[in-house]
N, C-alpha and C positions, 0 to 999 in steps of 0.2 A: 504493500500500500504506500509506502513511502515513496517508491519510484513515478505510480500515479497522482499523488500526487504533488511532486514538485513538476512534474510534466501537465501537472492541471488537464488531464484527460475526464473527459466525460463518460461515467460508464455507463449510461442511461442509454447511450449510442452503442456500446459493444452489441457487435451480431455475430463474431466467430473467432475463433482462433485458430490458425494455420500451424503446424511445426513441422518437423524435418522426421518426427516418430522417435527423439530420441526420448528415455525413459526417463529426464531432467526435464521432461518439458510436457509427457503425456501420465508421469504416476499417478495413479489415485489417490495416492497420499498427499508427497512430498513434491510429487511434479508442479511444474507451474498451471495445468490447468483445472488438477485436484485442487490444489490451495483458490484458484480463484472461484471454483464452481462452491467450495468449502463457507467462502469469506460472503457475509451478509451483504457487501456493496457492490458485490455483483450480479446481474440481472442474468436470465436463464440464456443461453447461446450453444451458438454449433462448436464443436470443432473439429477440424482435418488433418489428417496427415496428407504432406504434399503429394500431390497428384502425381509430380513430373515424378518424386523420390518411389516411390510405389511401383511405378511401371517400370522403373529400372530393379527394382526387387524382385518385379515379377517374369524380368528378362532374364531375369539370372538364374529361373526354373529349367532352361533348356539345358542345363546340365552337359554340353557337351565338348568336356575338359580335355577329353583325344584329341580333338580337332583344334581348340587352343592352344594348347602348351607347344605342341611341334613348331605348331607355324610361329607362335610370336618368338620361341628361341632361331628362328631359320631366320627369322628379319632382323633381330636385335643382332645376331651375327654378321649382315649382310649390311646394317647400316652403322654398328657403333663403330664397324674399324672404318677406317679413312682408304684405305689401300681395297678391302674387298669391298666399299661401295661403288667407288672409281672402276673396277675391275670387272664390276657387274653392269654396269649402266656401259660400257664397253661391248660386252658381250653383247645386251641386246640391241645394241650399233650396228653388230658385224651379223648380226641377224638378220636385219633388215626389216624387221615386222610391223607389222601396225602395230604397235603395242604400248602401254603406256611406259615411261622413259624411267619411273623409281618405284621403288616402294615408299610405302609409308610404314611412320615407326609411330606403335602406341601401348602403351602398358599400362595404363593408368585405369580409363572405364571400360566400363563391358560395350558398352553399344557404341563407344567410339574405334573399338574394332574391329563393326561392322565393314568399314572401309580398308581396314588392312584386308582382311578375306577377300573382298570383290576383288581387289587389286594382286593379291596373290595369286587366286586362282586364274585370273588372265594373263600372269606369267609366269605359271607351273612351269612350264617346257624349258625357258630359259632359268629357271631356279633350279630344276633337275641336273642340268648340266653345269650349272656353276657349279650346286655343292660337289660333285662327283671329279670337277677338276683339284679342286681345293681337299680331295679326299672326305668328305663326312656323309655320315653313311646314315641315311634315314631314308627305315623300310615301309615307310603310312606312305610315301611320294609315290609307291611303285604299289600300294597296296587298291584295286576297285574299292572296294568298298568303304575307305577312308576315303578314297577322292569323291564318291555321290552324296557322303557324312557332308563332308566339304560344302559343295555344291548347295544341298539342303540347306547348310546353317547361312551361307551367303544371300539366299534368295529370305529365309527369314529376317534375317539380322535386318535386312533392307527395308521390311515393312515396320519393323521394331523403331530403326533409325527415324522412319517416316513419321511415326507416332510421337516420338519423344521432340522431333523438331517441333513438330503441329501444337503439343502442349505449349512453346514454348513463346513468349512474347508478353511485351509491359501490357498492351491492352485486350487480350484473353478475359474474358469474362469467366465463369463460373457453368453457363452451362453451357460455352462452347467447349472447355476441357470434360467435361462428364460426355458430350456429344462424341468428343474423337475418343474418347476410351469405349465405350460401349458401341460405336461405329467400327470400333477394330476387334471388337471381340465378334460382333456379326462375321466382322473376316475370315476370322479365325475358322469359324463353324463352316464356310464357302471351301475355305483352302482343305479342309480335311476331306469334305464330300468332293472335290474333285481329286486330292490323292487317292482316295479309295475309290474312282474309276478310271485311276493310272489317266488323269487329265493333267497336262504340266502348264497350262494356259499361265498361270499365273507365277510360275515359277520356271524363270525363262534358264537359269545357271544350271539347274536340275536337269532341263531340258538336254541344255547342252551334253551334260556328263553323260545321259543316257542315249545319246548317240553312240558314243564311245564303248560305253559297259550298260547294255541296254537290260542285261539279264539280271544284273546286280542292282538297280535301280529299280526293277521294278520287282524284284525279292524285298524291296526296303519300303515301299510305299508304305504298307504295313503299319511298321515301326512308326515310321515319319508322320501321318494321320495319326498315330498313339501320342507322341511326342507335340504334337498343334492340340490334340482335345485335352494332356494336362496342362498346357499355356491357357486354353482357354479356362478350365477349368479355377486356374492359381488365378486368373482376372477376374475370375465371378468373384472368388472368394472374398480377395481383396478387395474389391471395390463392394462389396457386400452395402456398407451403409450409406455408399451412395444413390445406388441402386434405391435404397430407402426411400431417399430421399428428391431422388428424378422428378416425381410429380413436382412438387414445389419448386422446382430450379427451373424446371423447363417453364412454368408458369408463366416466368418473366419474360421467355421470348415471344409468346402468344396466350395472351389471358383468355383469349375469347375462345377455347377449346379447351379449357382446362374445365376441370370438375368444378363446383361451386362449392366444395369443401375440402379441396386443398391444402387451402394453407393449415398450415397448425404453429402450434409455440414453439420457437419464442418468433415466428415472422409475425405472429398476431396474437393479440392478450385476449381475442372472447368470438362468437361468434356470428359477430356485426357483419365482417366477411362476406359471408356465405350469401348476401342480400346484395352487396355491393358488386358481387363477381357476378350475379345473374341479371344484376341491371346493367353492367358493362360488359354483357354477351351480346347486349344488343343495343350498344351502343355502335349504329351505323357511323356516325361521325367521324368516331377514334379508329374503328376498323381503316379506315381508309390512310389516317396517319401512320399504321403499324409499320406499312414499307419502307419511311423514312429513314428505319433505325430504331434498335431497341433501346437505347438511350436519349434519342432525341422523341420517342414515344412518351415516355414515362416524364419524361419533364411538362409535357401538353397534357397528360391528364391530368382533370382539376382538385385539388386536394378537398376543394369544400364537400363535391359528391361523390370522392372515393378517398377518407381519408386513410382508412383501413388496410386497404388494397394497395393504395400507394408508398403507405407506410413499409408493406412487408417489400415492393419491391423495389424500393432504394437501400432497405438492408439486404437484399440481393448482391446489389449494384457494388456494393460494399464492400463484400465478400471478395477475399482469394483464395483460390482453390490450388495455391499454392507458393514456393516462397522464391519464387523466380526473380521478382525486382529486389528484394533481400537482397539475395544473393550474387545477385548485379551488381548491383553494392558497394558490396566487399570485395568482389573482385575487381572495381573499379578503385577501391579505397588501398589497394595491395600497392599502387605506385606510390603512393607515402614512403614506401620506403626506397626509390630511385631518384635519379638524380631530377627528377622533376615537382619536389616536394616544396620547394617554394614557392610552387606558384599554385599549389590546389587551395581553396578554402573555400565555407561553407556554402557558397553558389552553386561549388560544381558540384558539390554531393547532391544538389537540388536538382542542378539539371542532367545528370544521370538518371536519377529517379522518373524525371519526363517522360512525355513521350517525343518530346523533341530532338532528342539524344540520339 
């Protein structure tokens, strides 16, 4: 309470709170949002663990550490030494291929190695033959069924990657991030019905492989539909209470389709609602404003004949469904320590935070 109040925040206004899921910030106890749900000054609210942090948790289901480990020690070899990165970007010279000119190096996240895989595997052939001049001996390069493992994880990783961009950005609303999660988990359920009738439409690198080892790819389809329904699966789960809570999120992007008893606490203290949603189902007027924008909507409806309604969906509006501009942030705030700290102060933390930025 002490930090609210020298910051003179309003908590009459709190509608949620975001975290990253760590157990300082979600205990029932001792967490920050145990103690505030605990503490009598603060009013009933949502909270989230980050949307983007979550779908990377849940990338991390695909468990498939064969196919990582080889290749990120095959490229950390190929790019930390100075002489075998020079010696390889040579090679694919004297190749002459269409091919792209490097690899990429990354060890850090999971889904930022979606890109070392793509780029790998469209230059298996010249990696094959480097490592074998250089003598090192790795038997997954010569193995089918590691290379359509390969393959597979490439064409996933790439929708994975697609997801995790889409979440990403200062002005994402709330139920656009619930929209690409639950829009990718539809995917999910498409990509398994057409592995299980050996259809690669949608997975073009797969495609590829099974030109090559056609018999071994399609011995794996299998697995690989098994391996998409527990992805899908680890996304229902997790996103479980958002799923909860759809109806009311979505509410804000089109009122006039939503149920008349939608909302609930804390977007609304009572049942005034419920009157005010089915008079503004058939509000022709506002209907016509909806196209404008969900935001430039909600400012034109009148507070004096929907104050209820209005109420709940500028604590909508409110909401992040994740801790993305945070963490913009900080990572903007990380040059403090280079030589260009003399000239940041509390502006530019401002206009980071923008959407001007």
């Amino acid at each position: 309470m002490t930090v609210v109040e020298k910051a003179n925040l309003q908590l009459s206004k709190l509608a949620a709170i975001v975290t990253d899921g760590a157990p300082a910030m979600l205990g029932s106890e001792k967490g920050l949002v145990g103690l505030c749900k605990a503490h009598d000054c603060f009013p009933e609210f949502w909270t989230f663990h980050c949307i983007i942090h979550q779908e990377h948790l849940v990338s991390k289901k695909l468990n498939l550490n064969h196919i990582m480990k080889p290749v990120l020690e095959i490229v950390n070899f190929i790019r930390t030494l100075a002489l075998n990165h020079r010696q390889f970007k040579n090679l694919i010279d004297e190749l002459d291929e269409d091919l792209p000119s490097d690899l990429l190096h990354c060890a850090v996240r999971w889904l930022s190695r979606g890109n070392v895989l793509s780029r790998f595997f469209e230059l298996l052939n010249p990696v094959k033959l480097f490592l074998a001049e250089k003598h090192k001996d790795y038997p997954e390069l010569h193995d089918p069924q590691w290379i359509s493992d390969l393959a597979f994880l490439v064409d996933v990783l790439h929708y994975l990657n697609g997801l995790n961009v889409d979440l990403q950005g200062r002005l994402k609303m709330l139920p656009d991030l619930v929209q690409s999660v639950f829009a990718f988990v539809n995917k999910l359920k498409l990509f398994k019905t057409h592995l299980q009738k050996r259809d690669y439409t949608h997975f073009p690198t797969l495609l590829k492989a099974s030109g090559q080892e056609a018999e071994v790819v399609k011995g794996s389809t299998a697995r690989y539909a098994t391996l998409l329904e527990n992805l899908e699966r680890s996304f229902v789960d997790r996103f479980s209470s958002l799923r909860q809570k759809r109806q009311q999120i979505t509410f804000l992007i089109n009122p006039f389709t939503a149920e008349s008893d939608c909302l609930k606490a804390p977007l609304v203290e009572e049942a005034a609602p419920q009157l005010e949603m089915i008079k503004l189902s058939e509000d022709d007027r506002l209907k016509s404003v909806l196209r404008e924008g969900t935001v430039e909507f909600w400012k034109i409806v009148p507070v004096e004949r929907y104050p209820n309604v209005r109420q709940a969906a500028l604590k909508l509006l409110s909401m992040f469904g994740s801790t993305y501009v945070c963490e913009s942030l900080f990572l903007t705030l990380k040059q403090v320590k280079s030589k260009h700290r003399s000239v940041l102060t509390d502006a530019c933390e401002r206009v980071t935070t923008s959407s001007h930025n």
